[in-house]
C-alpha positions in Angstrom: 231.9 184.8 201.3 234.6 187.1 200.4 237.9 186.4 202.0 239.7 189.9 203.4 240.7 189.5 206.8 240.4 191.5 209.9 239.2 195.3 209.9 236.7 196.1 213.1 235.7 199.7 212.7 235.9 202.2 210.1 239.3 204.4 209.6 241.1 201.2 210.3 243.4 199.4 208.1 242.2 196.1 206.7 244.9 193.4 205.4 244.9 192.2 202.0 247.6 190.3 201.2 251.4 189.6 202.2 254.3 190.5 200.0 256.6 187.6 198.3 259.3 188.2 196.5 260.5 190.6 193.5 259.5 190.1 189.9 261.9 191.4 187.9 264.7 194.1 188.2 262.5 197.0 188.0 260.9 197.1 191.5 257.7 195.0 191.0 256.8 192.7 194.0 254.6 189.3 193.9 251.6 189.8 196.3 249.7 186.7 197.8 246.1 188.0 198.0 244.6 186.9 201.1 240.9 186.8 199.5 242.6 184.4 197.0 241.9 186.5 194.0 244.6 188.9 192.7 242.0 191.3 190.8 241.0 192.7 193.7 244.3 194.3 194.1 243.3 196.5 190.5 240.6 198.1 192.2 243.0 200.0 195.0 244.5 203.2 194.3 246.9 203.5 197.7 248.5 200.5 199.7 249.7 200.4 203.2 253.2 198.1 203.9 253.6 197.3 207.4 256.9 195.0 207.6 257.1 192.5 209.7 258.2 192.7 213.6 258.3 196.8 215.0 258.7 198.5 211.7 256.6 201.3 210.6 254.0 200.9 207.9 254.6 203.3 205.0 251.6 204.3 202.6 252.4 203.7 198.6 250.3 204.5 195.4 249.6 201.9 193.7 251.2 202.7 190.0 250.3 199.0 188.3 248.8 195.6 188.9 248.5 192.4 187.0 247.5 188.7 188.0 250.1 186.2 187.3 248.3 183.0 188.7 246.6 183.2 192.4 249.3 185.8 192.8 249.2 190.0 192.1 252.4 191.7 190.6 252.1 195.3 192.0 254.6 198.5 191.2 254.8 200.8 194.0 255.4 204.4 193.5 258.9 204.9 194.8 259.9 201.7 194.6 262.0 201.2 191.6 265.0 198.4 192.0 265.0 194.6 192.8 266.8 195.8 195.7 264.2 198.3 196.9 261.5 195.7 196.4 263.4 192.8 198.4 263.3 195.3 201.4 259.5 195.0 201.4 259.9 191.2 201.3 257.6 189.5 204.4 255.7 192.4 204.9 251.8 192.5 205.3 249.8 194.8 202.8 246.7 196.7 203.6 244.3 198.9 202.5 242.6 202.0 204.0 238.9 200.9 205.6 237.1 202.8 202.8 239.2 201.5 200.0 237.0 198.3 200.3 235.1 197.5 197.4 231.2 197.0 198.4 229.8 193.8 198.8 226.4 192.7 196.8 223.8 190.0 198.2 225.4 187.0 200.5 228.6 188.2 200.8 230.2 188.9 203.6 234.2 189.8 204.6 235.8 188.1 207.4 236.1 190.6 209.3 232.4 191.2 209.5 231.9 187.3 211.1 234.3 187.8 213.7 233.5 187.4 217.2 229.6 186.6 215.8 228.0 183.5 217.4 228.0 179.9 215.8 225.1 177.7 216.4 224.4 174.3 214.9 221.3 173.6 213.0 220.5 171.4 215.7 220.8 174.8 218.3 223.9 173.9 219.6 226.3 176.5 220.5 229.8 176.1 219.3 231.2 179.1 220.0 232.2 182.7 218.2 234.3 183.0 215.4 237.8 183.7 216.7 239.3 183.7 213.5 239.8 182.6 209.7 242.1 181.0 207.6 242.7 180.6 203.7 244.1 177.5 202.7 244.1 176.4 199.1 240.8 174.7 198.7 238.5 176.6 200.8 238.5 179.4 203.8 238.1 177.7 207.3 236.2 179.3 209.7 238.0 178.9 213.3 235.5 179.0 216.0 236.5 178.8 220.0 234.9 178.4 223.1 236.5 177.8 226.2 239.8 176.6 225.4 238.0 174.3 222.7 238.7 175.2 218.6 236.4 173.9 215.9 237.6 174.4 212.1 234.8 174.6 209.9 234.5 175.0 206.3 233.5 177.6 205.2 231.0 176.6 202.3 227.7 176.9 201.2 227.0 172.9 202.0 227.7 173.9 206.0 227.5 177.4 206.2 223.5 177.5 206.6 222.8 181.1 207.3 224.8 184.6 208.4 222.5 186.6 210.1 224.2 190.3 211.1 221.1 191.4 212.5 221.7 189.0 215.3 225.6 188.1 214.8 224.7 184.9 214.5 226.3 182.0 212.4 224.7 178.6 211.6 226.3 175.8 210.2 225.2 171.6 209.3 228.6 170.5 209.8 229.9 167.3 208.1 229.3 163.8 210.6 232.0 163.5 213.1 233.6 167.1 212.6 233.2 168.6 215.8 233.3 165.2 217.6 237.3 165.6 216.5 237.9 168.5 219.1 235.7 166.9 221.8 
C-alpha cells in the first residue's frame, strides 16, 4: 500500500507531507513525508503550503529535493532565507490531484480505502475505514463503526484482499485485536 493521505476526487489537493524546520541559512525546509519515503517528493514539480489554522495556502515550484534520512530537504522558489523558511514551519504540504505519480499492481493510496467497507475473513463487518495513520513501523488502518474504533495494521499478514470493484476491505486480524475495543 502506498501511504499519501486524503484526496476524494480529482482537481483536489492531496497531502503529502508537513513541514519541519529549516536546514540551513539559505531557505531550504526539512519535509516529513507522510508516505514515509522522501523520494517521492523528486517526482513533483509544484507544491501547495497551507499553514496551519485560517491561513491561505500559497502554490511554490519546487526548485530542489534531496533525502536526508526518512526526511525530504526541499527549496522553494521564492523562498530564500532561514527566516523565510521558518515562516512555513507547521504547515501541511500538498500536491495538485494529477501530480500523483501512478500506482502499478496492489497498490493502493489512502485515500482510495477511505470510507470502503472492512469485513473479517470470517464475514464479519467491522466497519469503513475512517481514517489512516503512519507511525514508524507500519500504517494503521483506523476503522469505525458506531462510536466503536478498531486500529488495524496495515500489512500483507492481515490485510487479505482490497477489492475497489466492491469497496470492500478484508482483513485476518491478529487473536485478541478487535476483542481490545469490544
Amino acid at each position: 500500500m502506498n501511504s499519501e493521505e486524503n484526496a476524494q476526487a480529482e482537481g483536489r489537493e492531496l497531502p503529502v507531507g508537513e513541514i519541519g524546520r529549516p536546514h540551513g541559512i539559505k531557505g531550504e525546509i526539512k519535509v516529513y513525508p507522510y508516505s514515509g519515503n522522501p523520494e517521492n517528493f523528486k517526482s513533483y514539480r509544484k507544491l501547495i503550503v497551507q499553514p496551519p489554522g485560517e491561513g491561505a495556502a500559497r502554490s511554490y515550484d519546487l526548485h530542489s529535493c534531496r533525502s536526508q534520512g526518512q526526511l525530504a530537504v526541499i527549496k522553494l522558489a521564492g523562498v530564500d532565507t532561514r527566516s523565510q523558511a521558518e515562516l512555513l514551519v507547521g504547515s501541511q504540504v500538498l500536491i495538485a490531484h494529477h501530480e500523483i505519480p501512478e500506482l502499478t499492481g496492489d497498490e493502493f493510496y489512502w485515500h482510495d480505502l477511505l470510507g470502503m467497507a472492512v469485513v473479517t475473513t470470517q464475514g464479519r463487518q467491522l466497519g469503513t475505514v475512517s481514517r489512516l495513520m503512519a507511525t514508524g513501523a507500519h500504517d494503521i488502518l483506523v476503522v469505525a463503526d458506531r462510536g466503536r474504533e478498531y486500529l488495524i495494521p496495515a500489512l500483507d499478514e492481515f490485510v487479505v484482499a482490497i477489492d475497489p470493484e466492491t469497496a470492500t476491505i478484508t482483513v485476518d486480524p491478529p487473536e485478541g485485536l478487535l476483542e481490545m475495543n469490544d
